[in-house]
C-alpha positions, 0 to 999 in steps of 0.5 A, a space after each residue: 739556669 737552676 738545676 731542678 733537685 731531685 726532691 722537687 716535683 716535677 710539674 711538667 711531668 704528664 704533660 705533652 710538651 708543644 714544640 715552639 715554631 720557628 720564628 720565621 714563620 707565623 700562621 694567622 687566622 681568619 675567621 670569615 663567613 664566606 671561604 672565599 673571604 678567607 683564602 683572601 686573608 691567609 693569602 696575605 699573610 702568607 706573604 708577611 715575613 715577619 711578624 715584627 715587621 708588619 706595621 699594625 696600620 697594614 693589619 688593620 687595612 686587611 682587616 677591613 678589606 676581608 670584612 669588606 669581601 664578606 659584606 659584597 659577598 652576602 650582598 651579592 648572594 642576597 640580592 641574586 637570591 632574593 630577585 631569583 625567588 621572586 620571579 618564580 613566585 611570579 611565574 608560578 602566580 601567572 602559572 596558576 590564574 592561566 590554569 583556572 581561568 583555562 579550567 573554569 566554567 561560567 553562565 551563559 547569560 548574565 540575566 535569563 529564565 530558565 523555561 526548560 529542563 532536559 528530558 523527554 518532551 512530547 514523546 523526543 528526548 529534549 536534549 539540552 535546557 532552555 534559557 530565555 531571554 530578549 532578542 540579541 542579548 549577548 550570550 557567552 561560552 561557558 567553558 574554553 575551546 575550540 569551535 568545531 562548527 559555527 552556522 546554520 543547522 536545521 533545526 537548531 538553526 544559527 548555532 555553535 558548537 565548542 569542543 573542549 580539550 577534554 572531547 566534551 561538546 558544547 552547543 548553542 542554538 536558536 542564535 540571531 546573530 553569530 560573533 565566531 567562527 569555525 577553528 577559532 579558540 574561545 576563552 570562558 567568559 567570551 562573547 561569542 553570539 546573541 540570543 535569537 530564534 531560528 531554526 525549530 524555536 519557540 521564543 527567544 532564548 538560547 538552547 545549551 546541550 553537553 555531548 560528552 563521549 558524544 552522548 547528549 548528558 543533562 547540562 543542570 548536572 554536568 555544570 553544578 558538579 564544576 560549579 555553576 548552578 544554571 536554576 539559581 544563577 550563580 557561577 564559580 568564584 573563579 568565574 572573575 579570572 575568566 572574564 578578566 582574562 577574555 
């Protein structure tokens, strides 16, 4: 080996010198997208004693063994991912038509007249609105609830009255024939009577009252403000999730 003059100069001067490793130890990288795949690699080099030892057959079978890892690891997280994020867009699908179809309110009747307002009638408040329409047409309940009274009532003669969860009532009168009875829970939509003319009536036709806090309101009001126009016949367009569902 030449000595370096001193006139000569020095090109490794400034530079930080890197130790040489041993030659019996060798580190190998593997670059993975998944740690899990990696470990498996470093795992397996660890164990080579030599790097002039290894037969580039063997490096070559790890190689594909480690990409093979990442491949079923990406498949696996993929498809448990992808099946995860569907059953909840399910749930929450099934989650909200329950909702509407349990918050929706619809008309009575499919076809009818409407003969009578609420207010004051011959000196008595007329607490509801009248609907006519042929005798034992079906009518059905404009919003769900549980009916808390179902049978002869005086004046209102063979009627109905569904308490929502909410504490409104709502009553059906003058009805010919009854199709629920009293504790049963009712969908809106549902077929719950035919139209009649018992009790204190005049014609054929279906009187509908709202109670809310127990206090008779105007139904025209209280069911255009949840989307149902009672004078021109048309109903919320979530009326179809109601009928579906009862």
């Amino acid at each position: 080996m030449r000595q370096r003059l001193s006139s000569e100069p020095d090109r490794y001067r400034g530079r930080r010198r890197v130790p040489t490793p041993p030659r019996s130890r060798y580190a190998v990288v593997v670059t993975s997208a998944f740690v899990g795949a990696g470990v498996v690699a470093l795992g397996a080099a660890a164990n080579l004693p030599d790097k002039k030892a290894v037969d580039p057959d063997v490096l070559q079978g790890l190689s594909s063994k480690t990409a093979q890892v990442a491949t079923d690891a990406l498949e696996n997280r993929s498809g448990e991912g992808a099946a995860s994020r569907g059953e909840d867009r399910q749930a929450r699908t099934e989650l909200t038509a329950e909702e509407a179809a349990a918050d929706v309110y619809v008309l009575p009747l499919d076809e009818y007249e409407f003969t009578s307002a609420y207010g004051v009638r011959f000196g008595k408040l007329h607490a509801g609105i009248d609907l006519a329409a042929p005798e034992g047409t079906p009518y059905k309940a404009v919003h769900a609830g549980t009916v808390t009274a179902a049978g002869y009532s005086g004046g209102y003669g063979y009627s109905i009255t569904i308490k929502q969860d909410d504490g409104t009532e709502i009553i059906y009168a003058h009805s010919r024939r009854l199709l629920v009875n009293k504790g049963d829970q009712v969908k809106a939509g549902q077929v719950i009577a035919e139209v009649g003319n018992t009790g204190y009536s005049y014609g054929t036709h279906l009187h509908l009252e709202v109670h809310v806090n127990g206090t008779p309101t105007d139904p025209i009001t209280f069911l255009d403000e949840r989307g149902v126009d009672i004078k021109n016949q048309l109903e919320s367009v979530y009326a179809g999730i109601a009928a579906e569902a009862s």
